[in-house]
PDB file of N, H, CA, C and O in Angstrom:
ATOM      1  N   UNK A   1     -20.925  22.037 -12.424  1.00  0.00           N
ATOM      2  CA  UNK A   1     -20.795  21.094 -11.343  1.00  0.00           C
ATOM      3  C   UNK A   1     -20.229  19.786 -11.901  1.00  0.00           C
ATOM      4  O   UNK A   1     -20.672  19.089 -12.814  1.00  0.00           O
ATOM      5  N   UNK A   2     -19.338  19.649 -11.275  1.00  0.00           N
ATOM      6  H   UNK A   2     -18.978  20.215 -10.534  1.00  0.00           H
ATOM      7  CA  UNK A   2     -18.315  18.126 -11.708  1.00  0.00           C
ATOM      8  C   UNK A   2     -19.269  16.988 -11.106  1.00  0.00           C
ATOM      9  O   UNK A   2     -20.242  17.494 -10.546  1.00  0.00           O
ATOM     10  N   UNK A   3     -19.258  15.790 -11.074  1.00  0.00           N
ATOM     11  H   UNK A   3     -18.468  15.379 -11.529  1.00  0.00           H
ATOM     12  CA  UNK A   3     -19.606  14.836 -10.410  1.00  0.00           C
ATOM     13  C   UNK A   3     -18.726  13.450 -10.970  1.00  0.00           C
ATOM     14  O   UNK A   3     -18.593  12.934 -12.080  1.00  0.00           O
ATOM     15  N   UNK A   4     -18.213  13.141  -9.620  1.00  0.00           N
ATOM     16  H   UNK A   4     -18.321  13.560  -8.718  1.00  0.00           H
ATOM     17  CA  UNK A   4     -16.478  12.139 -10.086  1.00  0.00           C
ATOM     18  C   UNK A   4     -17.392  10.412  -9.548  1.00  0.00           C
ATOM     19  O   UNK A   4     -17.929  10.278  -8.449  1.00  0.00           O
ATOM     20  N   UNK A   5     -17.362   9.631 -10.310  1.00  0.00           N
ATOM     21  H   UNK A   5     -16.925   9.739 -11.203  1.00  0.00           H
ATOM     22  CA  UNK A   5     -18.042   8.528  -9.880  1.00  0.00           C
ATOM     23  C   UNK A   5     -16.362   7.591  -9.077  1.00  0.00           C
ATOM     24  O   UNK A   5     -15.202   7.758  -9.452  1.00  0.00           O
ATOM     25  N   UNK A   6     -16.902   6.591  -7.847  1.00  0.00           N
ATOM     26  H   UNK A   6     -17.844   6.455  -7.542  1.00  0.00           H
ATOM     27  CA  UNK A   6     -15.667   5.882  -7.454  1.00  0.00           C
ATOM     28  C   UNK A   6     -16.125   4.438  -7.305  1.00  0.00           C
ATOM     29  O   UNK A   6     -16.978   4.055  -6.504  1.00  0.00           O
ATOM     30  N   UNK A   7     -15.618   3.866  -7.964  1.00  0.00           N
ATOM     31  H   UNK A   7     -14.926   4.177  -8.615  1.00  0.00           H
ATOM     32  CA  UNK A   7     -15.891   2.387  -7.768  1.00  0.00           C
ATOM     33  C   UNK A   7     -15.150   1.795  -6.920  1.00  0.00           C
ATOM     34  O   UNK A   7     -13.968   1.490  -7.081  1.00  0.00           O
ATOM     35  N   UNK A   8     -16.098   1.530  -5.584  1.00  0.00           N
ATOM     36  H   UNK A   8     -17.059   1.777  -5.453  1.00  0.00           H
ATOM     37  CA  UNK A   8     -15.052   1.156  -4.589  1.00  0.00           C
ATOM     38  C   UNK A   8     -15.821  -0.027  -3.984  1.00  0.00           C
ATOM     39  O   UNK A   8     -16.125  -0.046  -2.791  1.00  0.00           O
ATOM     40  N   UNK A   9     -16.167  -1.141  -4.950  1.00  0.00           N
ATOM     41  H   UNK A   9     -15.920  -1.126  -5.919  1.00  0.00           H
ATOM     42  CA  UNK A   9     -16.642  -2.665  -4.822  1.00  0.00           C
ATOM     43  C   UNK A   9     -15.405  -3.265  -4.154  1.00  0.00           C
ATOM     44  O   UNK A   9     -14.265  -3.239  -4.618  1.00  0.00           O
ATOM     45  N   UNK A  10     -15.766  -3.775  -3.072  1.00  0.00           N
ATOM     46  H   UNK A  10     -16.692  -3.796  -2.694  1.00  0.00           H
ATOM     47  CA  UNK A  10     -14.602  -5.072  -2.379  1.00  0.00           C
ATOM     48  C   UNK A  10     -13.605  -3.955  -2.023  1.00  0.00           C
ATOM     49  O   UNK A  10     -12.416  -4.272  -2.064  1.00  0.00           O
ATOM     50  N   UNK A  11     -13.959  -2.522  -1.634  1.00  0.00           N
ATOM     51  H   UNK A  11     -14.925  -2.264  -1.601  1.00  0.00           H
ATOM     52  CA  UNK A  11     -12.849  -2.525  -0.764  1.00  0.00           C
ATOM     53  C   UNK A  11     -13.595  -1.921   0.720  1.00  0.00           C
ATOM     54  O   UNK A  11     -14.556  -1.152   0.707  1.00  0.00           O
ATOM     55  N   UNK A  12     -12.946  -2.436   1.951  1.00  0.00           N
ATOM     56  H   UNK A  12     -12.165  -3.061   1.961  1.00  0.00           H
ATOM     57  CA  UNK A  12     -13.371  -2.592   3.405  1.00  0.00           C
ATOM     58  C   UNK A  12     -13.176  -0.814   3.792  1.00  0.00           C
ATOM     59  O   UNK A  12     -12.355   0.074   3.564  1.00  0.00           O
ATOM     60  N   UNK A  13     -14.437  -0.973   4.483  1.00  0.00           N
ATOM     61  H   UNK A  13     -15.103  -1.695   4.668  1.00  0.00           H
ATOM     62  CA  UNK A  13     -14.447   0.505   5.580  1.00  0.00           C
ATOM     63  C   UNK A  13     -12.797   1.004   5.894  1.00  0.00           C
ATOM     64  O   UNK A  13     -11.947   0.153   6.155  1.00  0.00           O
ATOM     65  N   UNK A  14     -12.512   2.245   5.844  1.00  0.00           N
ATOM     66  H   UNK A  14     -13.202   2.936   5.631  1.00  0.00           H
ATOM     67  CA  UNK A  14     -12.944   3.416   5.608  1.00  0.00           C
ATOM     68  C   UNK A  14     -11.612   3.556   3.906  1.00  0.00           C
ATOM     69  O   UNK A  14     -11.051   4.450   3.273  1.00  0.00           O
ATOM     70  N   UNK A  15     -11.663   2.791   3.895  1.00  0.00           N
ATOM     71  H   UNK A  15     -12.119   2.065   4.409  1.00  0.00           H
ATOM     72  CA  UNK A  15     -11.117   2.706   2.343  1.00  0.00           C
ATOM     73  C   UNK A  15     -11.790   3.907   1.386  1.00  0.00           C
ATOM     74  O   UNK A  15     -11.306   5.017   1.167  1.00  0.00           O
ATOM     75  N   UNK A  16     -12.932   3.407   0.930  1.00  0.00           N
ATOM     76  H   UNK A  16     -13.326   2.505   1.108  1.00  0.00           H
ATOM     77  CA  UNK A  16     -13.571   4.329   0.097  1.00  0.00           C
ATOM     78  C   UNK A  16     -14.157   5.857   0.832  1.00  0.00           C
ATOM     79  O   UNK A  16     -14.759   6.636   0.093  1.00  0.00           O
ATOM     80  N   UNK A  17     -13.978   6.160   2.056  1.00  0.00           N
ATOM     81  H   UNK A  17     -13.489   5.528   2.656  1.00  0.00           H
ATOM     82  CA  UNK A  17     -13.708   7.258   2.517  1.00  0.00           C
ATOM     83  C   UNK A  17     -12.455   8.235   2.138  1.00  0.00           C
ATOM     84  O   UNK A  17     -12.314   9.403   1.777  1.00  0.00           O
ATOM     85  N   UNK A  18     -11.833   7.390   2.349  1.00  0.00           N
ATOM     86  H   UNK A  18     -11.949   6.440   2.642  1.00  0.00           H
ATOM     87  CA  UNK A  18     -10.212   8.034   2.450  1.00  0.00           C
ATOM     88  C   UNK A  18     -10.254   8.924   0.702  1.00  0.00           C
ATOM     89  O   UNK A  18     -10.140  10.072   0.271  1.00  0.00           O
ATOM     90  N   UNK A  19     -10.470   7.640   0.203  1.00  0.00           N
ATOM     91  H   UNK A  19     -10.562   6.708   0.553  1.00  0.00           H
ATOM     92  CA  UNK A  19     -10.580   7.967  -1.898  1.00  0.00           C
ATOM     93  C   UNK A  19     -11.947   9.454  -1.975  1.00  0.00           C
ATOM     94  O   UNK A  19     -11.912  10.475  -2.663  1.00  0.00           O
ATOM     95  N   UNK A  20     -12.720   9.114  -1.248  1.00  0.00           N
ATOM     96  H   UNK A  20     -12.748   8.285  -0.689  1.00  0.00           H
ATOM     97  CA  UNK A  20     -13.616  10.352  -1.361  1.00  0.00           C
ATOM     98  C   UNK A  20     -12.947  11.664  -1.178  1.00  0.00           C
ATOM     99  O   UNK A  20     -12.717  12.440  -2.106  1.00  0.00           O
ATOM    100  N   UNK A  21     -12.608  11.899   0.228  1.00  0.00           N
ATOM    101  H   UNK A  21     -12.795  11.269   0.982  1.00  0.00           H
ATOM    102  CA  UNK A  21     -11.885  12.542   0.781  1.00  0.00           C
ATOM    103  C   UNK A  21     -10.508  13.489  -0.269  1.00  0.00           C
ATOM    104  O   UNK A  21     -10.318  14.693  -0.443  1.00  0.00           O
ATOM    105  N   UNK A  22      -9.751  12.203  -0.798  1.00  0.00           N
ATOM    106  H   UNK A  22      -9.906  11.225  -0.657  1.00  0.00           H
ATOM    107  CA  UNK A  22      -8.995  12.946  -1.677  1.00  0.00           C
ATOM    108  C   UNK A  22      -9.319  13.329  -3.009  1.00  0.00           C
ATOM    109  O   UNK A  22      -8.482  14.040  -3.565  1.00  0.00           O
ATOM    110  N   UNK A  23     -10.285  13.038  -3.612  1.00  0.00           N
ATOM    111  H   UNK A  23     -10.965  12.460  -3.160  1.00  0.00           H
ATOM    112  CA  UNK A  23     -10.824  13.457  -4.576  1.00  0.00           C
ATOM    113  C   UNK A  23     -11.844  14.670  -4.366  1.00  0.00           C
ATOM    114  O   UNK A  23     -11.925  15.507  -5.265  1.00  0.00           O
ATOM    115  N   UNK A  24     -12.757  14.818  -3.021  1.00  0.00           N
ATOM    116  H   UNK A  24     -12.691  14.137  -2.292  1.00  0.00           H
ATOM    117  CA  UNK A  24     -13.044  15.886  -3.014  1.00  0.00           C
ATOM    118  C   UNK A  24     -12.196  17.315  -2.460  1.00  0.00           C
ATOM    119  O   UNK A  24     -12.606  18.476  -2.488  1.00  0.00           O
ATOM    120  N   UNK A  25     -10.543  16.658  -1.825  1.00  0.00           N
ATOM    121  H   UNK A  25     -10.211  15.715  -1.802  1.00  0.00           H
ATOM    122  CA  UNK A  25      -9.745  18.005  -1.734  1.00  0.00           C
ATOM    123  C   UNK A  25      -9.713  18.603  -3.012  1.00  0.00           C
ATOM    124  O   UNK A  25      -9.941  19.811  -2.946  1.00  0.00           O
ATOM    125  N   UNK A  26      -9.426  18.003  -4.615  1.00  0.00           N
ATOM    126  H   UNK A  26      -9.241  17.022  -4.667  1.00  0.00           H
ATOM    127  CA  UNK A  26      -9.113  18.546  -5.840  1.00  0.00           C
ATOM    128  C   UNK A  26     -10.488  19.213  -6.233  1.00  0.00           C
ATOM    129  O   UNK A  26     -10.354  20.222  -6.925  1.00  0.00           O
ATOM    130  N   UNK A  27     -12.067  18.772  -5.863  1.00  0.00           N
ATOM    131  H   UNK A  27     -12.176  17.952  -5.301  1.00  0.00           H
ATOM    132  CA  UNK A  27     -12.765  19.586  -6.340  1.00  0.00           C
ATOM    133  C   UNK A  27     -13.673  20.949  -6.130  1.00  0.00           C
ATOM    134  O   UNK A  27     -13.179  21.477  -5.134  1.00  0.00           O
ATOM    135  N   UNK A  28     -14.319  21.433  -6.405  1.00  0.00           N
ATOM    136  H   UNK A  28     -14.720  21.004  -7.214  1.00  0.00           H
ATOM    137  CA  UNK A  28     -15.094  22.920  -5.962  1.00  0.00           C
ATOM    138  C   UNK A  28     -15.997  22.544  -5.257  1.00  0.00           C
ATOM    139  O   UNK A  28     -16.173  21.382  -4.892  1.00  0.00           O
ATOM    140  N   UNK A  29     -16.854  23.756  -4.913  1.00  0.00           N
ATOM    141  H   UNK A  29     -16.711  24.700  -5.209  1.00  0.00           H
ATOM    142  CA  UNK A  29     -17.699  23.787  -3.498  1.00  0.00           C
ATOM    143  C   UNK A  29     -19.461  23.373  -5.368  1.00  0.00           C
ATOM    144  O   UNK A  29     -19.785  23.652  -6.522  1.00  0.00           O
ATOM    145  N   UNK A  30     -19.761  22.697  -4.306  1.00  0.00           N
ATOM    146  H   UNK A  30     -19.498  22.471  -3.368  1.00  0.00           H
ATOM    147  CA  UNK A  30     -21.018  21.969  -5.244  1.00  0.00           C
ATOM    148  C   UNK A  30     -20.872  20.962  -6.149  1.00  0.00           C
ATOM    149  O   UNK A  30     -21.762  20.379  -6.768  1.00  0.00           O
ATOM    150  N   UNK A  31     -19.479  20.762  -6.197  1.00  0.00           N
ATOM    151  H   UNK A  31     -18.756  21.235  -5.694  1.00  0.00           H
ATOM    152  CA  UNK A  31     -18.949  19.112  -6.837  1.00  0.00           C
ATOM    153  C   UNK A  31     -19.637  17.844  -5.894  1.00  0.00           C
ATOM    154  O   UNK A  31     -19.768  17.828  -4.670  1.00  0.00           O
ATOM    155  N   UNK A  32     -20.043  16.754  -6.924  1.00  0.00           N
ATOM    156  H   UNK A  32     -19.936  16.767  -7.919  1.00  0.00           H
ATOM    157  CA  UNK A  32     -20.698  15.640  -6.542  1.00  0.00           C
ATOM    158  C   UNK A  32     -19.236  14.257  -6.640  1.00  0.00           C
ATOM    159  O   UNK A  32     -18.453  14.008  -7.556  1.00  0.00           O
ATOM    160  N   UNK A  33     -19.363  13.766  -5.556  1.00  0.00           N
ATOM    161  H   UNK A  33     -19.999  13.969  -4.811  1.00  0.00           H
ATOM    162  CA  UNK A  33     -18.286  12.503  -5.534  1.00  0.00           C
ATOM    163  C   UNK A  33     -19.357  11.072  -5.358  1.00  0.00           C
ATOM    164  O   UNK A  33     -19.634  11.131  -4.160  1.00  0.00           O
ATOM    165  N   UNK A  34     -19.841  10.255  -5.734  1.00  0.00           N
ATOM    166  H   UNK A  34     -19.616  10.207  -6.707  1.00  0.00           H
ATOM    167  CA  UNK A  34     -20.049   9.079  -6.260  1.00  0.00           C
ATOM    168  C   UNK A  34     -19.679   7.930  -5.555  1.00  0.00           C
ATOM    169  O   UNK A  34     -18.971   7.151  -6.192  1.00  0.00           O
ATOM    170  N   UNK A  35     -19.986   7.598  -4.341  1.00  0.00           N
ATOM    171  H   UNK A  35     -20.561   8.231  -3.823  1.00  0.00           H
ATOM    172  CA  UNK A  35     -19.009   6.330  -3.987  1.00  0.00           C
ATOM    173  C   UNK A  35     -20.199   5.095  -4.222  1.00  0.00           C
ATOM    174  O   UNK A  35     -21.386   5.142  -3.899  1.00  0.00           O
ATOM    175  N   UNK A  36     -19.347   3.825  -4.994  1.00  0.00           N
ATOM    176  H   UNK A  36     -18.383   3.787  -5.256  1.00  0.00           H
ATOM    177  CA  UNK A  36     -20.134   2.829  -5.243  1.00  0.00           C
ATOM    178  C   UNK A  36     -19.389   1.849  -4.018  1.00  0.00           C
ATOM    179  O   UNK A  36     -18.183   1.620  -3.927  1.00  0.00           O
ATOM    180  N   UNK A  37     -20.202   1.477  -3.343  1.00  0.00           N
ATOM    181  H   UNK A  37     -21.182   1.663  -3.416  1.00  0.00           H
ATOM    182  CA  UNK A  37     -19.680   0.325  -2.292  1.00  0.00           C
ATOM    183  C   UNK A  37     -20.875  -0.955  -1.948  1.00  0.00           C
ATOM    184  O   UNK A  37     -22.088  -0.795  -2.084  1.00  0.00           O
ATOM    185  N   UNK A  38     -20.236  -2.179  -1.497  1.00  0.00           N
ATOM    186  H   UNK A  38     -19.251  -2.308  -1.386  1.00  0.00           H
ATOM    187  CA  UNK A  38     -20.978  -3.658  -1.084  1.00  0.00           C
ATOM    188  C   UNK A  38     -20.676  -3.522   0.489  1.00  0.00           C
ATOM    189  O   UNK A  38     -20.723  -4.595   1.091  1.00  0.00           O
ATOM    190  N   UNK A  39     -20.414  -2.532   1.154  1.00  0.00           N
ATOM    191  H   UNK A  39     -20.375  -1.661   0.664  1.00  0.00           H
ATOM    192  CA  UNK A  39     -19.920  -2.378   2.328  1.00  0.00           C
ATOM    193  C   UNK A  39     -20.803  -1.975   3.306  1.00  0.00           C
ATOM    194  O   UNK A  39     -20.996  -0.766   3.183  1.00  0.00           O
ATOM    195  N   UNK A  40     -21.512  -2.512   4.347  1.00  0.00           N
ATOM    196  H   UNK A  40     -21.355  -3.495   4.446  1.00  0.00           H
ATOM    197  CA  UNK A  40     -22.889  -2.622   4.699  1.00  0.00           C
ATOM    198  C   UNK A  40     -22.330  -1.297   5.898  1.00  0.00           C
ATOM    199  O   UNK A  40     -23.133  -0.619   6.539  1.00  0.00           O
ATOM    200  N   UNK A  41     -21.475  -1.213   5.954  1.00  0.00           N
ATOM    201  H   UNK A  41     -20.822  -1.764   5.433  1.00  0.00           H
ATOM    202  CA  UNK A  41     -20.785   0.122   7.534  1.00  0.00           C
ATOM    203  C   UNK A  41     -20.742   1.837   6.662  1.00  0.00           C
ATOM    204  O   UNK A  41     -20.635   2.993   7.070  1.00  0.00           O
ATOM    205  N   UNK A  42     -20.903   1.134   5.182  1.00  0.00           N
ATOM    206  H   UNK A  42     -20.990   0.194   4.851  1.00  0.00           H
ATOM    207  CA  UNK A  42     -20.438   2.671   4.470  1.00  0.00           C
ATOM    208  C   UNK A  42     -21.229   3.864   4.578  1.00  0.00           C
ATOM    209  O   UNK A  42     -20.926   5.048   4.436  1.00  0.00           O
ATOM    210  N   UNK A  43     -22.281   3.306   4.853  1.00  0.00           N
ATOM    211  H   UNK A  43     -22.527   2.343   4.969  1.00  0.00           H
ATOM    212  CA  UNK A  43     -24.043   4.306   5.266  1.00  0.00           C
ATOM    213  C   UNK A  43     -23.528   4.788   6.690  1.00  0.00           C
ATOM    214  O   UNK A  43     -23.152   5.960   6.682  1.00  0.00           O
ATOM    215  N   UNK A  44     -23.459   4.328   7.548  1.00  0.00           N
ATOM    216  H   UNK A  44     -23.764   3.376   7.555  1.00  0.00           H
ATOM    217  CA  UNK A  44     -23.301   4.572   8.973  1.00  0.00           C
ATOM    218  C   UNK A  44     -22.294   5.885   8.848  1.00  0.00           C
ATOM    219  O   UNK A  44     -22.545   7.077   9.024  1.00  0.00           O
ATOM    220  N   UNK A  45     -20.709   5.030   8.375  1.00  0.00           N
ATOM    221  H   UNK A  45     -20.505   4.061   8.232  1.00  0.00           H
ATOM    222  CA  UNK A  45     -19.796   6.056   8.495  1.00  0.00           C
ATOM    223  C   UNK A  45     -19.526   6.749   7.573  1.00  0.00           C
ATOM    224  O   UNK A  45     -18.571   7.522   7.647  1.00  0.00           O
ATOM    225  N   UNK A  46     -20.230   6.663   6.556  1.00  0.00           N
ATOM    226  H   UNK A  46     -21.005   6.034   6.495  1.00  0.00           H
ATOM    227  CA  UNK A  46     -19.915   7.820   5.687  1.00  0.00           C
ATOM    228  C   UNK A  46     -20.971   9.409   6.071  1.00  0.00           C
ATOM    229  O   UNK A  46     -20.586  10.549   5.810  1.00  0.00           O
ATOM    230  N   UNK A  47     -22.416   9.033   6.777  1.00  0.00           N
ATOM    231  H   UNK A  47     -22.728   8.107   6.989  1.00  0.00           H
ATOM    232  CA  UNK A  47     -22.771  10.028   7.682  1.00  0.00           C
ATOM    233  C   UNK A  47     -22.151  10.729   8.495  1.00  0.00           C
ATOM    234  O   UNK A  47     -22.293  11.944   8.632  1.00  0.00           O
ATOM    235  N   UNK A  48     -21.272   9.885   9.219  1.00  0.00           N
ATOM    236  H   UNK A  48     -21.157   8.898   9.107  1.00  0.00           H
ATOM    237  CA  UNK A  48     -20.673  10.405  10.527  1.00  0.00           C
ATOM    238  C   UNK A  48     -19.886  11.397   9.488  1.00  0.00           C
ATOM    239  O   UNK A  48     -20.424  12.473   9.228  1.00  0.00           O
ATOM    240  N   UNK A  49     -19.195  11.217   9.156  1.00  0.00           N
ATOM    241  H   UNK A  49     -18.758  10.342   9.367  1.00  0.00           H
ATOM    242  CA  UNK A  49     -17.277  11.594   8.563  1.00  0.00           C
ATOM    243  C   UNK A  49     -18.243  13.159   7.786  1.00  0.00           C
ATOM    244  O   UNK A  49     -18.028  14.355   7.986  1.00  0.00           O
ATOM    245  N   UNK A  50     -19.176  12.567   6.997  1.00  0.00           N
ATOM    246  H   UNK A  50     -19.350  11.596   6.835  1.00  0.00           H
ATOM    247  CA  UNK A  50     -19.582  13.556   6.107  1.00  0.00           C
ATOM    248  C   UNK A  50     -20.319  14.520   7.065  1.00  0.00           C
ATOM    249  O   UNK A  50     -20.603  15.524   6.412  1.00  0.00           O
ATOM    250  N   UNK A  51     -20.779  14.641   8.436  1.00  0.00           N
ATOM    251  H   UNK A  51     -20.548  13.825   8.966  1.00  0.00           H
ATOM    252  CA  UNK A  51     -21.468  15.804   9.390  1.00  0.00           C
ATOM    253  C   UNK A  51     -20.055  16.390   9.633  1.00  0.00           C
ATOM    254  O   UNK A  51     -20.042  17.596   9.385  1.00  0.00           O
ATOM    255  N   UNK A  52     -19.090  15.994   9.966  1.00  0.00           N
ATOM    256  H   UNK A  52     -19.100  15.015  10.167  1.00  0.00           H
ATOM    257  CA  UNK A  52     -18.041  16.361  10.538  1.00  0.00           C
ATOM    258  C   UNK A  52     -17.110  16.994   9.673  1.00  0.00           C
ATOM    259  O   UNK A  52     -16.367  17.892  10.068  1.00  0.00           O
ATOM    260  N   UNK A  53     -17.121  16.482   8.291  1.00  0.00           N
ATOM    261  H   UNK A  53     -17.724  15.753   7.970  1.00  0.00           H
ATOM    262  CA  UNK A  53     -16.807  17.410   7.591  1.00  0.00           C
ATOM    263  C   UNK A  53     -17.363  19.062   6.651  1.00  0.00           C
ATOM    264  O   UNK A  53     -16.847  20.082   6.194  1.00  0.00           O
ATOM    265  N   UNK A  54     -18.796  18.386   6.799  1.00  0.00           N
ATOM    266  H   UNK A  54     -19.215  17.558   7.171  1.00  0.00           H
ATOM    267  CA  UNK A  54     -20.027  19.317   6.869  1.00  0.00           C
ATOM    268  C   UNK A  54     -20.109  19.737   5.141  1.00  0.00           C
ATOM    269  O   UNK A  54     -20.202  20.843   4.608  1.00  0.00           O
ATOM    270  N   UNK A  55     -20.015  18.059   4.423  1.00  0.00           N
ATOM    271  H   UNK A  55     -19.940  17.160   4.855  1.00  0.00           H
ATOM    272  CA  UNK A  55     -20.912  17.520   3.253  1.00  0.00           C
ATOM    273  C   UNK A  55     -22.346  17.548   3.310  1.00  0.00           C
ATOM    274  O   UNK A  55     -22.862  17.329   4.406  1.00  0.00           O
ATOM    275  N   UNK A  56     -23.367  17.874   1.925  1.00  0.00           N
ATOM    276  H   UNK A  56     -22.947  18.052   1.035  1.00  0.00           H
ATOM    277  CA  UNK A  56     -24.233  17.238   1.816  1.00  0.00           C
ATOM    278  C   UNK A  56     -24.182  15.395   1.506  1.00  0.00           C
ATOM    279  O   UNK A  56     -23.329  14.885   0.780  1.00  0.00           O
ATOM    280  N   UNK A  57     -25.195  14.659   2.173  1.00  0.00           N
ATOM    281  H   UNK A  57     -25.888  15.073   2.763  1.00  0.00           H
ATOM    282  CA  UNK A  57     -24.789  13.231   1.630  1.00  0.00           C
ATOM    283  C   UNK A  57     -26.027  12.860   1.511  1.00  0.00           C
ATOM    284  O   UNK A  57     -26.829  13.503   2.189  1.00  0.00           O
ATOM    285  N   UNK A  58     -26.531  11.823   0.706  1.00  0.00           N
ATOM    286  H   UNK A  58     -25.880  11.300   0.156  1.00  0.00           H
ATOM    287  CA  UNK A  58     -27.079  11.096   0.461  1.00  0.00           C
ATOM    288  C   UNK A  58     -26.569   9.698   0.131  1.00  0.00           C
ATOM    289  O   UNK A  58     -25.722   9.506  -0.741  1.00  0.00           O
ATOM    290  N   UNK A  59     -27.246   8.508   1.032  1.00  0.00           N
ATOM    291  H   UNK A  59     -27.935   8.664   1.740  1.00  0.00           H
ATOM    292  CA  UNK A  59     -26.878   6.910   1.085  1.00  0.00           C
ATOM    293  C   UNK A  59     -28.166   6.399   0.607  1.00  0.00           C
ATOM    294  O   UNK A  59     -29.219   6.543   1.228  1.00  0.00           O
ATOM    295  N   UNK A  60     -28.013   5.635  -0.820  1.00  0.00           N
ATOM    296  H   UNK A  60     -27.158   5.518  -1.325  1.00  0.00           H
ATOM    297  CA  UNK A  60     -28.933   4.566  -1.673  1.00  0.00           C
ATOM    298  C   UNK A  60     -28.589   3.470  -1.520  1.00  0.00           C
ATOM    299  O   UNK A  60     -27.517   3.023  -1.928  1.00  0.00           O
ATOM    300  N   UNK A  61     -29.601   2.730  -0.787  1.00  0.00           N
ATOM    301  H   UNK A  61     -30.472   3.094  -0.455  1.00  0.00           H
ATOM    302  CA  UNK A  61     -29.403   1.026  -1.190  1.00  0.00           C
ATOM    303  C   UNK A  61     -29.858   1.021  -2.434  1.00  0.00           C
ATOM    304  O   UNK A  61     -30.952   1.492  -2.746  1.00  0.00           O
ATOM    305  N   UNK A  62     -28.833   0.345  -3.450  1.00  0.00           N
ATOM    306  H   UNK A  62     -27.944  -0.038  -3.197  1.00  0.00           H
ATOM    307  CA  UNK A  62     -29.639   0.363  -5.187  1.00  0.00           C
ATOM    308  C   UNK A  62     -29.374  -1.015  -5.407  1.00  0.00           C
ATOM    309  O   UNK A  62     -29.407  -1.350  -6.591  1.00  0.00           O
ATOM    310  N   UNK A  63     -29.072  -2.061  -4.424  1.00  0.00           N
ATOM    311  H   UNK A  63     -29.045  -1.789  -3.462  1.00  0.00           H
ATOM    312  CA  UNK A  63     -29.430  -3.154  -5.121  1.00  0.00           C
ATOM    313  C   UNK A  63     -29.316  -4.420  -3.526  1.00  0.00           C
ATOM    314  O   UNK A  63     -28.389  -4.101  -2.782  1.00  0.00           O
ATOM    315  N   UNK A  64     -29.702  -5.019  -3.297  1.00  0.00           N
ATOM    316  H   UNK A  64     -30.456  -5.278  -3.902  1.00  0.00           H
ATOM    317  CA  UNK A  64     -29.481  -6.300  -1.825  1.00  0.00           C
ATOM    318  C   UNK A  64     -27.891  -6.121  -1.871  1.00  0.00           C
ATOM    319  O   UNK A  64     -27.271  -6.619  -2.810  1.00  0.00           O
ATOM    320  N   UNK A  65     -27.084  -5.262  -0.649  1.00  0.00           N
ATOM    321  H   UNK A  65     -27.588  -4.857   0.114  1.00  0.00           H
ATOM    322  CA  UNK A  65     -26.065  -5.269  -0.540  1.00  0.00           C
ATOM    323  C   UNK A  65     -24.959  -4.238  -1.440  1.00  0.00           C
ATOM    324  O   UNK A  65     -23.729  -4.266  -1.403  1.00  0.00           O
ATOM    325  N   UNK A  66     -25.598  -3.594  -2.016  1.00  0.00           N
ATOM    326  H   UNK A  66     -26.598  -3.571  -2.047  1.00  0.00           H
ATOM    327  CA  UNK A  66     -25.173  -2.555  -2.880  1.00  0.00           C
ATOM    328  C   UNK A  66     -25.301  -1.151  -2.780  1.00  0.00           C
ATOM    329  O   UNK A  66     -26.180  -0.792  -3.563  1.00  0.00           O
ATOM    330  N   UNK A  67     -24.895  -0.360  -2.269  1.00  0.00           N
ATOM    331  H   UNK A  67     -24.181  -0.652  -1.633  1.00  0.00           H
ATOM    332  CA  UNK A  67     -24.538   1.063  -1.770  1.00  0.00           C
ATOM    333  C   UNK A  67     -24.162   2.213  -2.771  1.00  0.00           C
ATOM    334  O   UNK A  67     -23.062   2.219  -3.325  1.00  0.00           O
ATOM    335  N   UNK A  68     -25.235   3.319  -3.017  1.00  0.00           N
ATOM    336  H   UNK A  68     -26.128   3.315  -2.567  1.00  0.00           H
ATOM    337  CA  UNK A  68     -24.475   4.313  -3.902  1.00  0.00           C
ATOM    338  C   UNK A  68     -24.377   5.808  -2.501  1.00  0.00           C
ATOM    339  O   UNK A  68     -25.207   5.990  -1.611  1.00  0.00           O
ATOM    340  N   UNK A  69     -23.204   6.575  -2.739  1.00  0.00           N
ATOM    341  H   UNK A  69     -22.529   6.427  -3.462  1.00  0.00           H
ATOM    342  CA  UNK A  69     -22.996   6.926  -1.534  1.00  0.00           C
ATOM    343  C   UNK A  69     -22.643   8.297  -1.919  1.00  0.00           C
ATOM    344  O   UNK A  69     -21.424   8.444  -2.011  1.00  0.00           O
ATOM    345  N   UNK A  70     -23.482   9.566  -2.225  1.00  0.00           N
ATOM    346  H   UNK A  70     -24.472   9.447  -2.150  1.00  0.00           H
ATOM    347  CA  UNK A  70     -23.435  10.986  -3.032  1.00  0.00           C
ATOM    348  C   UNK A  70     -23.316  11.717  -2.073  1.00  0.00           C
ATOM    349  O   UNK A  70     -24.144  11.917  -1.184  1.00  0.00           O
ATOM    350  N   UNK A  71     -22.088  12.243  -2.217  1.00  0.00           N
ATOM    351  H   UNK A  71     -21.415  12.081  -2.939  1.00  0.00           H
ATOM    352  CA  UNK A  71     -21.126  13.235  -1.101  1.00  0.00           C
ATOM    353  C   UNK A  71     -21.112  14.568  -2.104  1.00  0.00           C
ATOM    354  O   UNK A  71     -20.475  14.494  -3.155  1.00  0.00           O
ATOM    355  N   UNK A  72     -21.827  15.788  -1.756  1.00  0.00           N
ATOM    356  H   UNK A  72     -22.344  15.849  -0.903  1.00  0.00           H
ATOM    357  CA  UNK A  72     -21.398  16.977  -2.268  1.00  0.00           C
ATOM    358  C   UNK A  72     -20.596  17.749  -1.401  1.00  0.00           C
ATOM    359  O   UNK A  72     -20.809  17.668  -0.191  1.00  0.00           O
ATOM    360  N   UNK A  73     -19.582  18.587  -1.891  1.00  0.00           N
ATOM    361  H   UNK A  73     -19.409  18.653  -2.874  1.00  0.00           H
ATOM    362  CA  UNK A  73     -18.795  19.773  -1.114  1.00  0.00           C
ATOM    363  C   UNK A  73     -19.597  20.866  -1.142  1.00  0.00           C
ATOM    364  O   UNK A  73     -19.228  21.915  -0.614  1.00  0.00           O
TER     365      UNK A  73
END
């Protein structure tokens, strides 16, 4: 199992979606993608996007304003 970390500090909704998205087209089914975001909407819509694409996800607040955002295929 791969797991790709993305540092996606200071960049605005759905930015660090899009980067997920193409990094998890290149990987296998049980690969972990990593999104680090300060983006208080990234919890909300990274649920939505990730039911619809029909990811496991998990959203961590790991710090006041700090988002770790674990998208498996």
């Amino acid at each position: 199992m791969e797991v790709k970390d993305l540092d996606c500090l200071y960049e605005p909704c759905p930015i660090p979606l899009v980067r997920a998205s193409q990094e998890l087209k290149k990987m296998k089914t049980g690969d972990i993608v990593v999104l680090h975001s300060d983006q208080s909407c990234i919890g909300v819509m990274a649920e939505e996007w990730a039911k619809q694409n029909n990811y496991e996800i998990k959203v961590i607040e790991v710090d006041n304003g700090e988002w770790e955002v674990y998208i498996q295929k």
